[in-house]
Each structure stands twice: as structure tokens, then as C-alpha cells.
N, C-alpha and C positions, 0 to 999 in steps of 0.2 A: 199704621205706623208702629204700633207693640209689637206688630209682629216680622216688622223689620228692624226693629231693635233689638228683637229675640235672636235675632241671624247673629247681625253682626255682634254681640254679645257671644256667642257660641263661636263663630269664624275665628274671633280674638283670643278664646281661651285655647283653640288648636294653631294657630298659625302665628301668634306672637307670642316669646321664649317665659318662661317665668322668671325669678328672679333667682330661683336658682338653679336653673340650666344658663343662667347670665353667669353667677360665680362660676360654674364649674367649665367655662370654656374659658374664664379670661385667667383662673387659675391654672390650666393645663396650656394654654400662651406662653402664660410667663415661664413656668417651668422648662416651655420648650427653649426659649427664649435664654434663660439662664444652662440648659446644659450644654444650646449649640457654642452659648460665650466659655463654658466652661471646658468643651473640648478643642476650640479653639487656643485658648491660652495657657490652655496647662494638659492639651493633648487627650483629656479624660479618661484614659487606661492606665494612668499613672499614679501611682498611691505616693500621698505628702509622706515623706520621711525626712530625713536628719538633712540629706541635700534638697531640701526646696525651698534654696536660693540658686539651682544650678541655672545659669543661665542656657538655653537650650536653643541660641543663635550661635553657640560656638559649633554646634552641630549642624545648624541648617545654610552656616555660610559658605563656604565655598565647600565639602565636601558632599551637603545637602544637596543642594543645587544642579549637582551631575547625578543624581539621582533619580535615575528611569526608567528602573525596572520593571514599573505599570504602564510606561509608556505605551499607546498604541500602535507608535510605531514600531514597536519592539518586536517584529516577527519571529515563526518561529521557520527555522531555515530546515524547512522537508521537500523533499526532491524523489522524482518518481524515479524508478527502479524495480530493480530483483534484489531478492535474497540474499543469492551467491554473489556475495563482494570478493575481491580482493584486495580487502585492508591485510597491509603486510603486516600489521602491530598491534598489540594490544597494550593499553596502557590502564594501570588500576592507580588511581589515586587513592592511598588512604586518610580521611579526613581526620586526624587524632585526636588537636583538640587546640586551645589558644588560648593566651590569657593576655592579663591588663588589658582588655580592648577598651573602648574609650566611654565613660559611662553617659549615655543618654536619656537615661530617665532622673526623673527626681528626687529618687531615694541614692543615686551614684548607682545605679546597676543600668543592664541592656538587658535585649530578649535579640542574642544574636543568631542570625543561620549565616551560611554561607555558597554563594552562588560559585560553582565548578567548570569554566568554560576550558575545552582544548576542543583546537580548529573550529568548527559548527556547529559544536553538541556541546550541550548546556546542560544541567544538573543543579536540582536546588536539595542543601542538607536540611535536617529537621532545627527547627527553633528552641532555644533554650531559654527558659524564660527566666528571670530576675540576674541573671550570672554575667562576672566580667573576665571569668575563666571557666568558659564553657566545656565540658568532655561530650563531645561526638562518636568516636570510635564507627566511624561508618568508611564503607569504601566504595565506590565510583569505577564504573568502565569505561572505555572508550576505545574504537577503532580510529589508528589512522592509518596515510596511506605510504609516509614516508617518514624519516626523523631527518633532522630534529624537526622538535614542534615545541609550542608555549603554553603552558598551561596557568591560568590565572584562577588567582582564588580571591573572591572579594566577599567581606564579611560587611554584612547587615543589620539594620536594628529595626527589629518587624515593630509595626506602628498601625493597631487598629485602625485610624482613621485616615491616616496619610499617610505618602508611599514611603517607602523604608529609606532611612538614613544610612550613607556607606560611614561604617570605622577604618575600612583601609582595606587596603588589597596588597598584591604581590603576586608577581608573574616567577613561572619558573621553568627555566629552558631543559626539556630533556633531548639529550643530544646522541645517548645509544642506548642499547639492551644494559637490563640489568637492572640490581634494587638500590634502592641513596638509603633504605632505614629511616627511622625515624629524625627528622630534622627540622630544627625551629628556624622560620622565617621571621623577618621582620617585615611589619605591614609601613604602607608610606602613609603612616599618619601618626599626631604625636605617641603615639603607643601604642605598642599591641605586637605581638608574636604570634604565629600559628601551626601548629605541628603540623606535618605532610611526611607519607610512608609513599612512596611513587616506584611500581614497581613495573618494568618495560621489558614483556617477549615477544616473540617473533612468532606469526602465524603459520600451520601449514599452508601450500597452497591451497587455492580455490576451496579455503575452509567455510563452512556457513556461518552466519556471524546467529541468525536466529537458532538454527537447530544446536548450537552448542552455546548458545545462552549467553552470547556477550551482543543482544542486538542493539539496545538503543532504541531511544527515539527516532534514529534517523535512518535506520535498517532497510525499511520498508521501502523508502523514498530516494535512495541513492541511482546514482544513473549511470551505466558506463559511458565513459568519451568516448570510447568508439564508434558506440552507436547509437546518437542520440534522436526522437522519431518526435514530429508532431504531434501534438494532441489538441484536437478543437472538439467544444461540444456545447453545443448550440442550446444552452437552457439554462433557466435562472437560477444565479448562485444562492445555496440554502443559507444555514446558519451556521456550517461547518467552514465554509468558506470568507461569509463577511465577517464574522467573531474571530474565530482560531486561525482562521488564511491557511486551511488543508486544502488539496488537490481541488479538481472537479470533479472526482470520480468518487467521490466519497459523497454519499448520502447518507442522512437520519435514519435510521431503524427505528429506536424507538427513545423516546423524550421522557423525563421525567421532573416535577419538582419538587427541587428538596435544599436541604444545606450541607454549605460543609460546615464541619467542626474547626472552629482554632480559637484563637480568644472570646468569640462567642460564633453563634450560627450566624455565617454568611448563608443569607438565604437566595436561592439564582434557579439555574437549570442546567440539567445533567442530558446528554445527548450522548446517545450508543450508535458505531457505526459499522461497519465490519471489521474495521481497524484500529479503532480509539474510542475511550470514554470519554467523555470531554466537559466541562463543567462551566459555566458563567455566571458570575455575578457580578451586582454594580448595589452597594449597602454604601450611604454617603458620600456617592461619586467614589467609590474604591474599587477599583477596576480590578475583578478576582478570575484568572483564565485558567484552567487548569486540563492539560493534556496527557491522558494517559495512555499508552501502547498497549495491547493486549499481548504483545510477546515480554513486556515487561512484570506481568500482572503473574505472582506465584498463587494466590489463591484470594478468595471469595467468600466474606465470611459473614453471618449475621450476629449483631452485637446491639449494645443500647447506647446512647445517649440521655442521661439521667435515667431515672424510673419507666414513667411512661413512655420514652420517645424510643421505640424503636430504633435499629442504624445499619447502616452496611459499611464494613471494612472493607478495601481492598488493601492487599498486603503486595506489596511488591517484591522480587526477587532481591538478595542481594547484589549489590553492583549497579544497582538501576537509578539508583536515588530519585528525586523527584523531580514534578514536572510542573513550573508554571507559577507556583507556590511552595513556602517550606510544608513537608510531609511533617507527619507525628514520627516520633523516634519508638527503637525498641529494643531492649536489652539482645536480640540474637542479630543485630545489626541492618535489619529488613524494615525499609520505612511502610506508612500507611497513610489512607486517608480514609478517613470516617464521615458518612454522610447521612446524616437523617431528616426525620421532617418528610417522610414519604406519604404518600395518601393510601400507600397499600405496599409497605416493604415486602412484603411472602411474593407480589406478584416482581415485583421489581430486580428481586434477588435470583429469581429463576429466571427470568428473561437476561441478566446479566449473567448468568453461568451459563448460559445456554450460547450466547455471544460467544463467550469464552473457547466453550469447546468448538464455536463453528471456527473460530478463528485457528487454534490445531490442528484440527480435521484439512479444511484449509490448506494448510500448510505443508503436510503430509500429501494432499492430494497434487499439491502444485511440484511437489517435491518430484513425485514420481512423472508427473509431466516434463517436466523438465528432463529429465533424466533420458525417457523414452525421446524427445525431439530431438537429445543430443546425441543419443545412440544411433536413430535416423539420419542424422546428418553426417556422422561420420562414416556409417555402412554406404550410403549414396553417394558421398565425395567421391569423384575417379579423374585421374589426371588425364591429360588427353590424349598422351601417349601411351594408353594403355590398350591393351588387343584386345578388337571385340571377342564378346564371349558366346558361345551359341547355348541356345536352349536344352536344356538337360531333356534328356528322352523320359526318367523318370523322375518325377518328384513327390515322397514320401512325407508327406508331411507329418511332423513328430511335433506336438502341440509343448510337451515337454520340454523341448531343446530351442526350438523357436520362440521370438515373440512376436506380439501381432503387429500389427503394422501401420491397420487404424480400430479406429475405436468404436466399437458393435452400438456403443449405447446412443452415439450420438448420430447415428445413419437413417434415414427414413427412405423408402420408395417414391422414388420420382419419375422417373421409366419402364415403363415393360413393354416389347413389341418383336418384332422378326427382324433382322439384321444378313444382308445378302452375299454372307459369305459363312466360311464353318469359324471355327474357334482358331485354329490354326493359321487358318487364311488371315487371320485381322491381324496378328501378331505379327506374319510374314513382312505384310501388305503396309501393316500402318506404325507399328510400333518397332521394327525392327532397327536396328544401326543402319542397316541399308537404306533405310525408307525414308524418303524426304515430306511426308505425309507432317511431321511437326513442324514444319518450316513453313508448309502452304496455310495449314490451318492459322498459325502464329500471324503471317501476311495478312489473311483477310479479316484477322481482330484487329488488325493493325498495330500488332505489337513490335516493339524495337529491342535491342542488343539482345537477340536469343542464344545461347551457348547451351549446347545438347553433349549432357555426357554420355560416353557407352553403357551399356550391359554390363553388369561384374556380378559375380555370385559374392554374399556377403553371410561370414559365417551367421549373425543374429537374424535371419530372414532367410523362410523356406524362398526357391526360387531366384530370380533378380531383380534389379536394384538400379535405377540411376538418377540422377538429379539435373535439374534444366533450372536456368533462369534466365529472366525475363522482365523489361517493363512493359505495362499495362496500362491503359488509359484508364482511369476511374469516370463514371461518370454522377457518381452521388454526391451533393452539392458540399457534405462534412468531408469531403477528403480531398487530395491534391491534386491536379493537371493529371498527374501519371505516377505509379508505384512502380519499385521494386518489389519483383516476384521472385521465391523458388519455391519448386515444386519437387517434390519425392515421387518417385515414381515405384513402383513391386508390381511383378509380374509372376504365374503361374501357371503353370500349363500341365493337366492332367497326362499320368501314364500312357492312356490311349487317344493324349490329343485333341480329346473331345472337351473338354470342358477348359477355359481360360477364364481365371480369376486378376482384373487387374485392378492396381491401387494407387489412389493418389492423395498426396499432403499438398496444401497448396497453403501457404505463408504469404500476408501482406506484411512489407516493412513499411509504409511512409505511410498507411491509413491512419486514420486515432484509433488508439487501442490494437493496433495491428499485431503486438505481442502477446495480447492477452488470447488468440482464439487461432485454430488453423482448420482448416475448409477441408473435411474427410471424403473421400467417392471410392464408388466401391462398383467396378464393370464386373458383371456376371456372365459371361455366353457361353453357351452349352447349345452345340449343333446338334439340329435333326435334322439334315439333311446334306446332300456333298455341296450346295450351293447356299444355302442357310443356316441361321442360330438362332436362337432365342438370347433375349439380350434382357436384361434388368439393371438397371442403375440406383443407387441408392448416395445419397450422400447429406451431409450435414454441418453444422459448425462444432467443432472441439475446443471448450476453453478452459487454457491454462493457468488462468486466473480469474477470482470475480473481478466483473465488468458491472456498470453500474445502466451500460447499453445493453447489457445482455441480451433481452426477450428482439429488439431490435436490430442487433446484427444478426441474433440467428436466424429471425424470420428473411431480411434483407438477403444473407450468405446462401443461404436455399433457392430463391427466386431465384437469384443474379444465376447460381448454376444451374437451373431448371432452362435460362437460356441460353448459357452454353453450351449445357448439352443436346438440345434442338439443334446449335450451329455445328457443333461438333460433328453428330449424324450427319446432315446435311453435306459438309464439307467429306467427312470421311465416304459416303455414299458416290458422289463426283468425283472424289479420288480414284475409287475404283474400277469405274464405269469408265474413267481416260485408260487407268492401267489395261481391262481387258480389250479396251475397244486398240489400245495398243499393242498389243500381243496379238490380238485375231487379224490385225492389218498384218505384221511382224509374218504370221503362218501363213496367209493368204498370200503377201509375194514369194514364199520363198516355194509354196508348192505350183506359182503362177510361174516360177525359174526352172522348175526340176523339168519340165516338157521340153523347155528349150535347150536344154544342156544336153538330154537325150542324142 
């Protein structure tokens, strides 16, 4: 019995509390207890001054109320696209600055910013804390596509805990080109004015809105009406998508946690993706989303947060303002956001620069993609009244004057074997104007509306040139019934005939992702013999943009043509074989006539 007395004597002094781990929870209760009542009723970022009797339901009644700027449903409106827009306009709001806004706090001050909407792009300015006449002096860009257009400016009162209070807004119609100067609005609410510098030019055409630095938020995402394409992609949406509601094409690179900076550290997660940083937090049920564009992003910087807390700045361009949240201000007019609380800033700040430049590099690279497809495309357009062209007896290829046609980097070997005709002969026989060899072939894919342009020599390509198109059956379950095809076609044919080098682009429009990649081949033959060639085929996917399917179309783009060009031979093989067994019947009667005509 003592020595079951002994236990439970010993059980009791670890497993029930003493009395003063009793104080110290029921004191750290209350406390909790008294600050959640005290950020309740007096909002708790509020210091008692001279006005605290302001009653702070003349703010949350009907002006409060329409306040939803944390709303979840608040999306943000990104639309997939290209680069090259043609926004006819550019329009620079400058934010100056505003006074008497309506005081919200308890001392009779605000902590206002100002939210920047024309058309679908949105802009948050920096926050001014204790001021009922705040100086901003910042400025805002925006593409649109036509005038007039409206531009609203609604002014805030950031609120640690709860979602921000409007002091009033004011919509302002710009109706042509040109500058209004500096001009005081009046906001729709009992008081308050806002300066606004609104200054509206006109774009070159087909200007880029990224490479000359007015991109936005929305740059990336815009889409021409002309030609709008599906996109399905069959995998579960990450956290770029159920949080921020970006594309599906956008995945996580790399994650980190940390805070941002503003009235004190919202502490959340920071998400890198090829396109955007992106930030969440939820401190209090305060819903903190913050979206940043990397074409937005001027530079990159390592800073602190108090003493010990290391931080990273991101600095944004002028013109960009913020995203999501109000930014920190800064005397050269370039907002920021500070984020620390990292578990390893040195590693975080390098993998975020390195984002950075993938993102330029990028862009540059898609640049010149672009450029070449559209060079392609306009060298291969040929009307159909144009006269066939026949093949040049010489062709000097000058690597100088020329450009390439497809892309060396992305071609592998998928063919090598004998081909039972010379180089000459396939060109006559199968690729000629003459030749209905693409019409048979196109029949037994079972493809529909084919239209074959001519031959044309094109000054930017050694050789020639034409373009075909085409629908095509798909049969991979992510894509539709049937696509739209074109194809580029180059052609080559050595001084002595002997060797033909031919080239193909092959373009999906209605696949997912069908923009981002084009399907490169590359025919080699080179006869050794009057009745033979050596043949090698190479071909691969080229893409014009990251794809988030990459490794997967281009494995899939390979295959599918590995079977093509099985059917291809095949078909091209029986073509021949009708042609000579038609010719040798052709000489056979007509030397079965010559006896009788004797």
C-alpha cells in the first residue's frame, strides 16, 4: 500500500497543475479576454486622445458597410494572353494628395490610402498614418483599349483588425488625349477632396506594354478576341489558384514563411511562381492577399526589420503601385513591401533574384520567339493566285543573310533508314505544286479543310516556303474532337541535287496550351544512288513560352510524330510505287502502239 501511495503521490505532483501554473493561465485568460473586448470596442490600434468620445458608428454605418475590399470574393480579374497588346492608351493617374477626409480614429485622425480602379486594373497607394490631409505624390499606370473610360479613386482607412472603412470616393470620366493638371475632387461623403494629375497618350501600334514598362498587373493575362483557345488541365488546383484565383498554369516554385510589415508583422506565406510573388495571411480573421508581377518588380533588396529581424524589400517600378494591400511609400515615388521573419533570408533573397532574372531572360526569350513565328508566317502566307515557283538550280546558303527556320536546339533523331527514290525525285514526286501526294496523305489521317499554298522564294529563307492548313483529329483525351492546324513548310535543294533538306512548323490552335509550343522536323536525304537516299528525320517540340505541361507535351509532341512519320513513309512509299507502276504501264502501251502504227 506505501508503495502505491508513493505513485500516486508522485503521478500528482507531475500531472496536476500547481498553484501557480493555476495563476499564471487564469491571468493570461483574462488578459486575453480584456484585449480581444478591447479591440473590439475601441478597435485597439487607436491611441485615446482629445477625440475619444468620437463615436465610430458614424463611420461603420452605411459607408462601413459597403466595405469589401477583403472580401473573398473580391477577385483579381487576370486573363491569359501575350505580351504584345494593343492598348491604344496610356493613362498615368497622379495621386497628389487629399485633405479633410473624414476622421476615424479616436484622436480625430485616419490612416488613409487609396484604392485606383480604371477598367480591370486596380492599384492600392501607400498608407498615411495619423493624417486627415495626407500628401501621396505617387503615380499609377494603366492601359486601356478605347476612351473614354472611368476612373475611380476611393479612399480608405486601414484598420489592423478589421477591413478598412471608405471616407469617400469619386469617379472621373477621361474622355481624350491630353493632361487636366493638378485638380481637387470632391469625395461623396461628408468631406473630403482629393488631388488627381491624370495624364492620357496614345500608344504606338502593336507597342509592348512589358518591354516599355507600362505592363501591370494584367499584362500577362490579357487575351485577344480574335482568338480565343481552350485551356483544360486536368490536375489539382495548388494554392495559387484557391488563395489568389491565378491561371492553372501557374505553379509554386518555391514557398516561404514570413511577414509582411505594416502596423505590425502580418505573419502568412510568401509563394514564388514564374510570374508573381504572392503573399497570404489570415492574423485575426484579416484576410491579407497580396499579389506581385515580376514585370512590376524594379529591384530586390536586403533590409531589416528592427535589429535582429532581417527583411527583404521588394521595390517596385514607378507607376506600378500596389497590389492587394497598401505598399510602404517612398520619397522617389516607388512603393515597397518589406517582408521578414524568414527562417533563412540569404537563401530566400537569392532564389527571389534569381526568379527575377528567370522572369527577363523569359521575356526576352519569348520575345524573339514571337518575332521569328511571325516572320514565318508572313514569308509562307501566299495567295492562291500566285505562280508556281520552281526550284532554283542553285542554292548558296549565306547563314548571314538568312534565318533559320527551325530550332537546332529542340530537334532530336527519330528516323534513319534508305528511302526509294534520290533527293530530287521526293521533291518532284511528293512535295511539288504538281503533286497531290499532300491531299492523299491528309485523306488517310482523315484530316478535313486542307488548303495547300504554292512555292514562293521568300527573301528571310534560303530556298522555299509555303503554308498549308488543316484540321486534325486529336486523339488525347486533354484536347478537343478536332484542331486547327498550320503548317510552314522550307524547302532546300542542293547545287547538284543531291541533297534536300526539308522543314516543317506545325502549330496547334484549339489544344490547351496550343500557343505556347510548335512541333519542329527536320527531313534530311541525301542520295547514293539513281533509285535511293538516305533519309534521317529529326524533330521536336519548340516552346514559346513556359508551360507548366512542359516535360509532358514534349515527351507526348515526339511520340505522336514518331507516328507520323511511320505513316508518312508508308503512305509516301505507295505513292510512288502507283506513280512508277503508272508511268511503266504509260511506256508499255505506247511502245505496244509503235509496231502497229508501222
Amino acid at each position: 500500500m506505501w508503495l502505491l501511495a508513493m505513485i500516486v503521490e508522485a503521478a500528482s505532483e507531475f500531472l496536476l497543475p500547481s498553484l501557480w501554473e493555476v495563476e499564471v493561465t487564469v491571468s493570461a485568460a483574462l488578459f486575453f479576454i480584456a484585449a480581444y473586448w478591447y479591440f473590439t470596442i475601441f478597435g485597439g490600434d487607436r491611441d485615446d486622445g482629445p477625440g475619444g468620445g468620437f463615436d465610430r458608428s458614424l463611420v461603420d454605418s452605411p459607408l462601413r458597410s459597403t466595405a469589401s475590399i477583403d472580401d473573398e470574393k473580391d477577385k483579381i480579374a487576370l486573363l491569359r494572353g501575350d505580351y504584345q497588346t494593343n492598348s491604344a492608351y496610356l493613362v498615368k493617374v497622379g495621386l497628389l494628395a487629399a485633405k479633410n477626409v473624414i476622421a476615424a480614429n479616436l484622436n480625430g485622425t485616419s490612416d488613409p490610402y487609396a484604392i485606383i480602379t480604371c477598367g480591370t486594373e486596380k492599384r492600392f497607394s501607400s498608407m498615411v498614418p495619423g493624417s486627415r490631409n495626407p500628401m501621396w505624390g505617387e503615380a499609377f499606370d494603366f492601359s486601356v483599349d478605347e476612351l473614354p473610360v472611368q476612373i475611380t479613386v476611393t479612399i480608405y482607412d486601414w484598420d489592423i483588425i478589421w477591413k478598412s472603412a471608405i471616407l469617400g470616393s469619386v469617379t472621373v470620366p477621361v474622355q481624350n488625349e491630353g493632361q487636366t493638371g493638378a485638380v481637387w475632387y470632391s469625395l461623396d461623403s461628408p468631406s473630403g477632396q482629393v488631388c488627381l494629375d491624370i495624364v492620357t497618350v496614345k500608344r504606338p501600334v502593336n507597342s509592348s506594354r512589358v518591354l516599355n514598362g507600362y505592363a501591370g498587373a494584367n499584362a500577362r493575362r490579357r487575351i485577344s478576341l480574335e482568338k480565343q483557345e481552350p485551356t483544360v488541365v486536368h490536375q489539382k488546383p495548388g494554392p495559387l489558384q484557391t488563395i489568389f484565383d491565378l491561371p492553372f498554369d501557374e505553379i509554386v516554385q518555391n514557398s516561404y514563411s514570413c511577414a509582411l510589415e505594416r502596423s505590425f508583422l502580418y505573419h502568412g506565406r510568401m509563394y514564388v511562381s514564374a510570374w508573381h510573388i504572392c503573399f497570404h495571411s489570415n492574423v485575426f480573421s484579416k484576410q491579407i492577399k497580396v499579389i506581385i508581377p515580376f514585370e512590376d518588380i524594379d529591384e530586390i533588396r536586403r533590409s531589416q526589420h528592427a535589429v535582429i529581424n532581417p527583411a527583404i524589400t521588394i521595390i517596385l517600378r514607378v507607376g506600378a503601385g500596389g497590389h492587394g494591400v497598401p505598399p510602404l511609400g517612398s520619397a522617389d515615388g516607388r512603393v515597397r513591401y518589406k517582408f521578414a521573419s524568414f527562417w533563412n533570408r540569404n537563401h530566400a533573397i537569392k532564389m527571389l533574384q534569381r526568379a527575377d532574372n528567370n522572369f527577363h531572360a523569359m521575356l526576352e526569350a519569348e520575345k524573339k520567339a514571337i518575332a521569328l513565328s511571325e516572320l514565318r508566317a508572313h514569308s509562307s502566307s501566299v495567295k492562291s493566285s500566285r505562280k508556281p515557283v520552281e526550284v532554283p538550280k542553285e542554292n548558296n546558303i549565306n547563314i548571314g543573310k538568312f534565318q533559320p527556320f527551325v530550332k537546332d536546339e529542340a530537334l532530336s533523331t527519330i528516323y534513319d533508314g534508305l528511302f526509294p527514290c534520290t533527293a530530287e525525285q521526293f521533291f518532284n514526286l511528293l512535295l511539288s505544286d504538281d503533286s497531290n501526294f499532300t491531299h492523299e496523305y491528309r485523306l488517310t489521317r482523315k484530316d478535313s479543310n486542307l488548303l495547300v499554298g504554292q512555292w514562293h522564294a521568300a527573301e528571310e529563307y534560303e530556298g522555299l516556303v509555303r503554308e498549308i492548313t488543316f484540321r486534325s483529329i486529336c486523339k488525347s483525351p486533354m484536347c478537343p474532337p478536332d484542331t486547327a492546324m498550320t503548317e510552314w513548310q522550307h524547302v532546300v535543294l542542293s547545287p547538284d541535287k543531291g541533297v534536300l533538306v526539308f522543314e516543317t512548323v506545325q502549330q496547334a490552335h484549339d489544344v490547351p496550351f496550343g500557343s505556347y509550343f510548335e512541333v519542329h522536323c527536320r527531313w534530311h536525304l541525301e542520295s547514293n544512288s539513281e533509285s535511293s537516299c538516305k533519309l534521317g528525320v529529326k524533330a521536336g517540340a519548340h516552346f514559346k513560352k513556359w508551360c507548366v505541361m512542359h516535360s509532358k507535351i514534349k515527351a507526348g509532341a515526339v511520340d505522336e510524330y514518331k507516328r507520323e512519320v511511320q505513316l508518312i513513309i508508308e503512305v509516301a512509299r505507295s505513292y510512288i510505287e502507283s506513280r512508277t507502276r503508272a508511268e511503266e504501264s504509260v511506256v508499255s502501251s505506247s511502245s505496244a502502239v509503235k509496231p502497229e502504227t508501222s
